[in-house]
C-alpha positions as CSV (number, residue, x, y, z in Angstrom):
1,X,-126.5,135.7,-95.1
2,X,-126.0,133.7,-92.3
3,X,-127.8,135.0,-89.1
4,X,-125.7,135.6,-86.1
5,X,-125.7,132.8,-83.6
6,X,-127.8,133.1,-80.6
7,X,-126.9,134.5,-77.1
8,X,-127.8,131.8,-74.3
9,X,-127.7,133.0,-70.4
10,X,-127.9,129.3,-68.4
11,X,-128.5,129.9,-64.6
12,X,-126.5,128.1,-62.4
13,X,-123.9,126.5,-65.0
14,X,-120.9,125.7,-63.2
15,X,-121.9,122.1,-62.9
16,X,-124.4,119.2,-62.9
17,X,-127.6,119.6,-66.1
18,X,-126.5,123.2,-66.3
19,X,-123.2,123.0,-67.8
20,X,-124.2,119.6,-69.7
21,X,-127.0,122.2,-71.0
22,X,-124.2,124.7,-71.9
23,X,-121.6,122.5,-73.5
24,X,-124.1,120.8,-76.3
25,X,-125.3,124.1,-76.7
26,X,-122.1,125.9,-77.2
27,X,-121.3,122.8,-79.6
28,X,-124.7,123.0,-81.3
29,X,-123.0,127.0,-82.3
30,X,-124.8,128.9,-79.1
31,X,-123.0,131.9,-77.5
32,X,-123.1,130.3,-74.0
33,X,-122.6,131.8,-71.0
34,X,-123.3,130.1,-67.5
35,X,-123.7,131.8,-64.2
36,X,-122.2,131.0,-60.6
37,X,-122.2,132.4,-57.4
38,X,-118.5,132.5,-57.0
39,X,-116.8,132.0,-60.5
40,X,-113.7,131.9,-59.0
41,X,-114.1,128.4,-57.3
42,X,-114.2,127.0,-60.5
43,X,-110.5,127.8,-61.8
44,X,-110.1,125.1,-64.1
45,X,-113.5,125.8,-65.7
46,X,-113.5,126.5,-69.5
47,X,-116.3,125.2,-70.8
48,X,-118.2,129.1,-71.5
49,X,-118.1,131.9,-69.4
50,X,-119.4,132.1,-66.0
51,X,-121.0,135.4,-65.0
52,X,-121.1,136.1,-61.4
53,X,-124.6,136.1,-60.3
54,X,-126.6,135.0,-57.0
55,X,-130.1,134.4,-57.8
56,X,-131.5,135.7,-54.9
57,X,-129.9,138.6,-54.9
58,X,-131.9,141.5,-57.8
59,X,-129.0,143.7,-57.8
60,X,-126.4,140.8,-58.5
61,X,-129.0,139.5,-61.4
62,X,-129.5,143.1,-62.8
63,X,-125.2,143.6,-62.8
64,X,-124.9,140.0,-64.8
65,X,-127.4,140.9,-67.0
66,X,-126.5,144.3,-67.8
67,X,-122.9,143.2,-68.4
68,X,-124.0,140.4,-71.0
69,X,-125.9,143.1,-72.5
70,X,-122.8,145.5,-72.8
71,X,-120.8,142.7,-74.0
72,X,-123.3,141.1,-76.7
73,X,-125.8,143.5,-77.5
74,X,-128.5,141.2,-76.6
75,X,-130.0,138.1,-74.9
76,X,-131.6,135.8,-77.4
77,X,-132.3,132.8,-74.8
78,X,-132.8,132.5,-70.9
79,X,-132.6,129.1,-69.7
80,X,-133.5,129.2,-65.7
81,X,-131.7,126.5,-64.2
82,X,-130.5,127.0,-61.0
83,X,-131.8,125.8,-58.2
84,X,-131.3,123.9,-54.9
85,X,-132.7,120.9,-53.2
86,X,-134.3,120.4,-50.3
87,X,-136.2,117.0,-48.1
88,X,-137.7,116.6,-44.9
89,X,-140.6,115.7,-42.9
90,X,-142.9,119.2,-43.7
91,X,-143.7,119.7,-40.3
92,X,-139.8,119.2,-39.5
93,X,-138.5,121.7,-42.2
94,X,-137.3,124.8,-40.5
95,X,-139.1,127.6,-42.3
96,X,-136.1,129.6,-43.5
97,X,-134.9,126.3,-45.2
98,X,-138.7,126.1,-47.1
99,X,-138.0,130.2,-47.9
100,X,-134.4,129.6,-49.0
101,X,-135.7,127.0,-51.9
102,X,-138.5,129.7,-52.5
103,X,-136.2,132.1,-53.1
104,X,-133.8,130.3,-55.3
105,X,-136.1,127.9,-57.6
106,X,-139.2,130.6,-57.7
107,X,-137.9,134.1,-56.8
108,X,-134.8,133.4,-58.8
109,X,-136.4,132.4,-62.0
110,X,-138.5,135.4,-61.6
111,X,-135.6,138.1,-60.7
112,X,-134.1,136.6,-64.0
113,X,-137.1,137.1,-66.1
114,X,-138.0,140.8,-65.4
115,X,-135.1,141.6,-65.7
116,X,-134.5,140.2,-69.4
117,X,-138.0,140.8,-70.7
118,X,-137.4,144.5,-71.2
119,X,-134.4,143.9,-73.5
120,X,-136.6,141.1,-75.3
121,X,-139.4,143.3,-75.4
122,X,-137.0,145.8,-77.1
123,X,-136.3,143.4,-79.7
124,X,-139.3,141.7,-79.9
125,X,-137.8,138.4,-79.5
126,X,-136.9,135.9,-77.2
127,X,-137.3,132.3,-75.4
128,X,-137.2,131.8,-71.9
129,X,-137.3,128.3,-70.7
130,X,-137.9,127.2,-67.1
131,X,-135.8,123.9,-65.6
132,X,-138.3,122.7,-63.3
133,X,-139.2,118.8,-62.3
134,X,-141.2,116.0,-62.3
135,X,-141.8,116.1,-58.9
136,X,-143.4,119.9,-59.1
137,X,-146.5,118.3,-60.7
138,X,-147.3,115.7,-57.7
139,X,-146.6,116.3,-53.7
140,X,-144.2,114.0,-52.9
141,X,-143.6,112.7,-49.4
142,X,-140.7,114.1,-47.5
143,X,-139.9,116.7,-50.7
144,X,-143.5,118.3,-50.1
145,X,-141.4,122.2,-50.2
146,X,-139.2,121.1,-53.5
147,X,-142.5,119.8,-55.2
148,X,-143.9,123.1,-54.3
149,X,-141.4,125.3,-55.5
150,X,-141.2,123.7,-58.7
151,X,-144.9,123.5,-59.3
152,X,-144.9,127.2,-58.7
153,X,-143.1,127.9,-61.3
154,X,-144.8,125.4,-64.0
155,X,-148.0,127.8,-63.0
156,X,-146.2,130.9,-63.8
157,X,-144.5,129.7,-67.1
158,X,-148.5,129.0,-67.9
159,X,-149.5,132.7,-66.9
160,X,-146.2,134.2,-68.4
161,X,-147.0,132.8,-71.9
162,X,-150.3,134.5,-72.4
163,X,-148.6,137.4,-71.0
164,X,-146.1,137.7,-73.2
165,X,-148.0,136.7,-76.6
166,X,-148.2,140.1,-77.8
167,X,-144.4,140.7,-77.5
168,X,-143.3,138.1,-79.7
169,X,-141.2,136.6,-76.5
170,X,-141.9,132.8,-76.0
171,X,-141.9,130.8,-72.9
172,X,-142.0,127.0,-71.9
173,X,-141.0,124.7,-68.9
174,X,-138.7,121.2,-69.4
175,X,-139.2,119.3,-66.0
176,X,-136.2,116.5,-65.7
177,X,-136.6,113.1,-64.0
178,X,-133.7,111.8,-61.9
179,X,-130.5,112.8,-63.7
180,X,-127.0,111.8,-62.0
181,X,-126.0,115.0,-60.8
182,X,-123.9,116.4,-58.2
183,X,-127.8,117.7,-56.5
184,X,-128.1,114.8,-53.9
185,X,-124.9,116.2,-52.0
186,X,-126.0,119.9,-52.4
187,X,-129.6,119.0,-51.2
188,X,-130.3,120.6,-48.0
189,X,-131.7,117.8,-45.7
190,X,-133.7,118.1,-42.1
191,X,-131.8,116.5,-39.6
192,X,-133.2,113.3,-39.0
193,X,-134.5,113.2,-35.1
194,X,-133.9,110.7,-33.0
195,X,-137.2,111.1,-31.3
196,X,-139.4,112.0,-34.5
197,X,-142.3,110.1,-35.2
198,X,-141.2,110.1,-39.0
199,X,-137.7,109.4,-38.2
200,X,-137.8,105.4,-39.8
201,X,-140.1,106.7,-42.3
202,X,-138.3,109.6,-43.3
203,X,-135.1,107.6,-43.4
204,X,-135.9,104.7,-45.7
205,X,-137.3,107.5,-47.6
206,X,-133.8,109.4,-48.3
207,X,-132.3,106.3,-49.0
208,X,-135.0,105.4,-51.6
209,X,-134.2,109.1,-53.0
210,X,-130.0,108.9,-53.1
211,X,-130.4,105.3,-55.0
212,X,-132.2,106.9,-57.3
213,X,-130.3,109.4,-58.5
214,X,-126.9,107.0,-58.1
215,X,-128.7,104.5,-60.4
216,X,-129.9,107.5,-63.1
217,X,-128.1,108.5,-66.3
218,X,-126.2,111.2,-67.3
219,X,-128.1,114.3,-68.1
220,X,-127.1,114.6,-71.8
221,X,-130.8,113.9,-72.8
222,X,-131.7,117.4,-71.1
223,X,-129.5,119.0,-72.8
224,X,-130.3,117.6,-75.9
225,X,-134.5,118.0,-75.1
226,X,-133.5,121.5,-74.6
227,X,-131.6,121.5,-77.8
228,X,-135.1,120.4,-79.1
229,X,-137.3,122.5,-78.1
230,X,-135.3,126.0,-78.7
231,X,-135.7,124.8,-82.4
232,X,-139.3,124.7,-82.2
233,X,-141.0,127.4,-83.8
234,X,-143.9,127.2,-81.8
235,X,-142.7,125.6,-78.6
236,X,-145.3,124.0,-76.3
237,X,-146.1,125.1,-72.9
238,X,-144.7,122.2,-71.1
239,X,-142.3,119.3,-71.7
240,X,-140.5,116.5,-70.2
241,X,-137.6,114.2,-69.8
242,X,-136.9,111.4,-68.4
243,X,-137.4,107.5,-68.1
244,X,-140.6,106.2,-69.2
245,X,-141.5,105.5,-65.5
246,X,-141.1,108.8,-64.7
247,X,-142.9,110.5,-67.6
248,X,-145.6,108.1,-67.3
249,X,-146.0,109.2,-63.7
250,X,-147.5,112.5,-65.1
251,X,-150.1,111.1,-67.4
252,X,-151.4,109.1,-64.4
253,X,-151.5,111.7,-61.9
254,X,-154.1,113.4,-64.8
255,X,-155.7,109.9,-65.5
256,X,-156.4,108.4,-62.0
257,X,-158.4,109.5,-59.4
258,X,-156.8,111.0,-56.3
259,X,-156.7,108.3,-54.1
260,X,-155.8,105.9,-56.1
261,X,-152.5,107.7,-57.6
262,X,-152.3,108.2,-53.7
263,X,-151.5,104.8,-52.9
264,X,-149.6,104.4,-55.8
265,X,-147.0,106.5,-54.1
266,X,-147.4,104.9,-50.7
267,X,-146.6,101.8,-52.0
268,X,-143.1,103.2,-54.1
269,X,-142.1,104.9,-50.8
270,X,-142.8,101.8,-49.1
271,X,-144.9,104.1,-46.5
């Protein structure tokens, strides 16, 4: 006999790499449901279910999770995908800008998995795979707190695993390149200062980051990397996607020395 399809909770899936996530999947046979902080801006949305659900928020993440449960008996795969973004000059960035990003891309990942791992642990199966970036495994200039935060939580998903070996509960990060998304006009940006001593530097620099994502592709190859890797039996502990550039950019931040990958970046930020 067939087994029953498989019940997939995507964070933040009302739009951008989330819902691309959630529509292949939901056409790949997935259960899908999404989450959003306010479903009800999203009237004409009928892609999969939104859950209400702020990420920052334990008690809103415990009622989303505890209603899936009531309604499907079970969460088979967590896919932690919201998340915000955020530039500026680090010494410029207010600080409850740099603990707003903390709290959605690492505290909110984290809310999302206690709170699933003791109906996983129940069963004694489940995946749970973190959306990170490329950019959380180098410090880039003028995104120094979004590098952070998602570097953060490529070192948990690395601590979780071992933790969770015994269980039978597996865990993995995918960190996207630049995907055209709808995250450039979400981004939260520090005010550029007339009288800042990074104010031409950290100009050029969002300009360099908007063409970027205006020039990148769709994000269907997430979404079908994800695909991917939930078929693995024994999934690895990190993955990417991306251009080659991009990928590339991770097996040279391992390869040269620290200085030199140093100026590397000083010269593609034109700094």
């Amino acid at each position: 006999m067939k087994p029953p399809a498989e019940v997939v909770l995507i964070t933040g899936g009302s739009s951008g790499i989330g819902r691309c996530i959630g529509r292949f999947l939901k056409s790949q046979g997935y259960i899908v449901y999404g989450t959003a902080r306010n479903p009800l801006k999203y009237p004409d949305f009928n892609d999969f279910p939104l859950l209400k659900m702020d990420v920052q928020e334990s008690a809103s993440v415990r009622e989303a999770v505890e209603a899936l449960i009531r309604r499907e008996e079970r969460i088979d795969i967590l896919i932690n995908n919201a998340g915000v973004g955020i530039t500026g000059p680090l010494e410029e960035t207010p600080h409850s800008a740099a603990l707003n990003a903390f709290e959605t891309n690492l505290h909110g990942p984290l809310r999302m998995i206690q709170e699933v791992l003791p109906h996983m642990r129940e069963r004694k199966k489940g995946f749970i795979l973190n959306i990170t970036s490329v950019a959380g495994y180098m410090g880039l200039p003028f995104r120094g707190i979004y590098s952070a935060t998602k570097g953060a939580l490529e070192l948990v998903t690395e601590a979780y695993r071992m933790e969770l070996r015994a269980f039978g509960i597996r865990m993995s990060s995918l960190a996207p390149g630049d995907f055209a998304t709808n995250i450039a006009s979400g981004r939260y940006h520090s005010p550029i200062l007339e009288d800042s001593p990074y104010r031409d530097t950290y100009k050029h620099s969002l300009s360099l980051m908007d063409e970027h994502v205006g020039e990148a592709k769709p994000p269907d190859a997430v979404a079908h990397k994800v695909f991917q890797i939930l078929r693995k039996k024994n999934p690895s502990v990190h993955y990417t996607v991306g251009s080659p550039l991009q990928r590339f950019s991770i097996t040279l931040k391992k390869l040269l020395p620290d200085k030199l990958y140093e100026r590397l970046l000083l010269n593609h930020y034109k700094l």
